[in-house]
C-alpha positions in Angstrom: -31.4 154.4 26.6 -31.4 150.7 26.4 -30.8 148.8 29.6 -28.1 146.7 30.5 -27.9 143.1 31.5 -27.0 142.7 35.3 -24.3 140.8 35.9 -24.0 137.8 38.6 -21.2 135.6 40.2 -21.6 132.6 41.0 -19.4 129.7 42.9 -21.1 126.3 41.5 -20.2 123.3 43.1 -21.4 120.2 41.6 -21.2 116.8 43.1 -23.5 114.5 40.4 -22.9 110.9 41.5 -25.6 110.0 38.6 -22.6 110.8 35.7 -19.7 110.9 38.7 -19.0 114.1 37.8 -17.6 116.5 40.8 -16.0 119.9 40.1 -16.3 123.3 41.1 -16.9 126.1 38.2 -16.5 129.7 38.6 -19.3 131.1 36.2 -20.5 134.6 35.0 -24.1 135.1 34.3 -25.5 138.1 32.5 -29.1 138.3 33.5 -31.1 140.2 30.3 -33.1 142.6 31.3 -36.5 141.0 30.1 -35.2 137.6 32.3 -36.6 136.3 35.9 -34.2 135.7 38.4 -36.5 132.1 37.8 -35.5 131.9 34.7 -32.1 132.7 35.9 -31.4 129.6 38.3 -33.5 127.5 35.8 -30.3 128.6 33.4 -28.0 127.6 36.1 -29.5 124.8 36.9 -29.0 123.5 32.8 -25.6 123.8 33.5 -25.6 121.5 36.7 -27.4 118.9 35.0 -25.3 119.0 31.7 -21.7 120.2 33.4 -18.7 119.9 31.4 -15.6 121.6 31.3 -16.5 123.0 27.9 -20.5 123.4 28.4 -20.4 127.7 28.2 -23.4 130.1 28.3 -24.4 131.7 24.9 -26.3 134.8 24.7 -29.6 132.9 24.8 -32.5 135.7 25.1 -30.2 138.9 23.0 -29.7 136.3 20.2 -32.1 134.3 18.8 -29.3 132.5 17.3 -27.1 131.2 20.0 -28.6 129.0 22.9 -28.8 129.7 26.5 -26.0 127.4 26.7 -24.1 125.2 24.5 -21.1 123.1 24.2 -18.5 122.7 21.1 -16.2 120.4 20.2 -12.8 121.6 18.9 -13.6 122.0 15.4 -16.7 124.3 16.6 -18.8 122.2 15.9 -22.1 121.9 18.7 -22.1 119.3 20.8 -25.1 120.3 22.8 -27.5 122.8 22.5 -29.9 123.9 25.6 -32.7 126.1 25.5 -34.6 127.1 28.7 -38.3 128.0 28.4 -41.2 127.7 25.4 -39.1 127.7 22.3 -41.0 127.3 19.0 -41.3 123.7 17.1 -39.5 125.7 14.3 -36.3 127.1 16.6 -36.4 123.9 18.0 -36.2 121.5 14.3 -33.6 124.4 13.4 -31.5 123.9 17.0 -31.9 119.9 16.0 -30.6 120.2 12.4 -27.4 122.1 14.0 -26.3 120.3 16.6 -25.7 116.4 18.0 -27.9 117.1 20.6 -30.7 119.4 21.7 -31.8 119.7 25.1 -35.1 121.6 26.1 -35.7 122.8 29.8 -39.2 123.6 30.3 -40.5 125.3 33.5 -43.4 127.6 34.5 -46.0 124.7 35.6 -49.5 124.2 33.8 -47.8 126.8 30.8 -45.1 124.5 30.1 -47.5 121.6 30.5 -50.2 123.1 27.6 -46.8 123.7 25.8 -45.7 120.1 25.5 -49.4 118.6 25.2 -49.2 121.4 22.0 -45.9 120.2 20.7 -45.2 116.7 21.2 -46.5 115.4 18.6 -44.1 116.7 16.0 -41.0 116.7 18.6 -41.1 113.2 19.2 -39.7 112.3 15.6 -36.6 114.4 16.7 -33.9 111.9 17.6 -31.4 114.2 19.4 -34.0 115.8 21.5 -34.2 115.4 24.9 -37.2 117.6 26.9 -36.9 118.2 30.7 -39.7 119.9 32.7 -38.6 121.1 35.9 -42.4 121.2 37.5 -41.7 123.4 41.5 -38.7 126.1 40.0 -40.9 129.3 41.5 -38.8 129.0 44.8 -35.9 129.1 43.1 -36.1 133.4 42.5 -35.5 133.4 46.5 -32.1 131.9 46.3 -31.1 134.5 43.2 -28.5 137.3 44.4 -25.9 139.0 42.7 -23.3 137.1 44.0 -23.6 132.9 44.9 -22.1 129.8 46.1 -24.3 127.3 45.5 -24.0 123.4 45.9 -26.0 121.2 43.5 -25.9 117.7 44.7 -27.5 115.1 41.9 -28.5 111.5 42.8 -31.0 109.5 41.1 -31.8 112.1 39.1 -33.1 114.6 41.9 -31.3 117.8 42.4 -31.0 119.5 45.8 -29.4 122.8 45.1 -28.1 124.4 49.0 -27.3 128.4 49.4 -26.9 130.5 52.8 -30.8 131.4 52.3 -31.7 127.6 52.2 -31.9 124.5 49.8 -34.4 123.7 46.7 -35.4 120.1 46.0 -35.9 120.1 41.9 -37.3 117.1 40.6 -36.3 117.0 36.9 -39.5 115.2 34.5 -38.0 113.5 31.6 -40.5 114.2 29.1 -38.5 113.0 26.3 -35.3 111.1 26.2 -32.7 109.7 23.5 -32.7 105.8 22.8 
């Protein structure tokens, strides 16, 4: 028997005075069963930085061809395009060719550091890439429960995301940017 995702509420508030952007979102999150509650907040986290009334979650790690999340204009066609993690060059060209914008969210430390020293090369022809690394993201698994209300506050492009059990300080690393 196959098992399921696990399924978590969460109440985000974001107040991002970078974009001026303030709203509150009511989100589902199915958590697959091979996920980190890591990888988890690093998802929710892609939506904070990224937030839009339209920015949804796709089905990310049960389908290799939908994004963790995405966003589509009215026509359907994609807007944005987020992976989170180590994607392949070849996922990453095919994301690229698909949609206005692509943006990568590396964590994991010295792994996701080897993985761009491998990969930049050929990513840095891609014009509608952008590459994040989000270096100190281990402490975020202790804020992770089933149900949340989380604030993310962004200013000057740091995040401090507060919960009952404490606050996080992420410092997002632009590792490549459009224009």
């Amino acid at each position: 028997m196959a098992l399921k995702s696990t399924i978590y509420k969460i109440d985000l508030h974001i107040t991002d005075m970078d974009r001026q952007y303030y709203a509150q979102h009511s989100l589902t999150l199915a958590k697959h069963p091979s996920e980190t509650d890591e990888r988890l907040m690093v998802r929710l986290i892609g939506f904070a930085l990224y937030a839009s009334d339209t920015l949804t979650f796709g089905k990310g790690l049960s389908d290799e061809d939908e994004p963790d999340l995405w966003q589509k204009d009215l026509t359907g066609a994609i807007q944005l395009w987020m992976d989170v993690g180590l994607p392949t060059e070849k996922n990453i060209r095919k994301a690229s060719g698909r949609s206005s914008q692509v943006v990568i969210i590396l964590y994991g430390g010295r792994i996701a550091d080897m993985w761009w020293e491998q990969n930049s090369k050929g990513l840095l022809k891609l014009n509608n890439l952008i590459v994040v690394n989000l270096p100190e993201t281990a402490s975020l698994a202790s804020l992770t429960e089933r149900t949340m209300n989380i604030s993310c506050a962004i200013q000057d492009g740091q995040l401090l995301l507060s919960h009952d059990a404490g606050s996080v300080d992420i410092s997002p690393v632009y590792l490549k940017t459009i224009g």
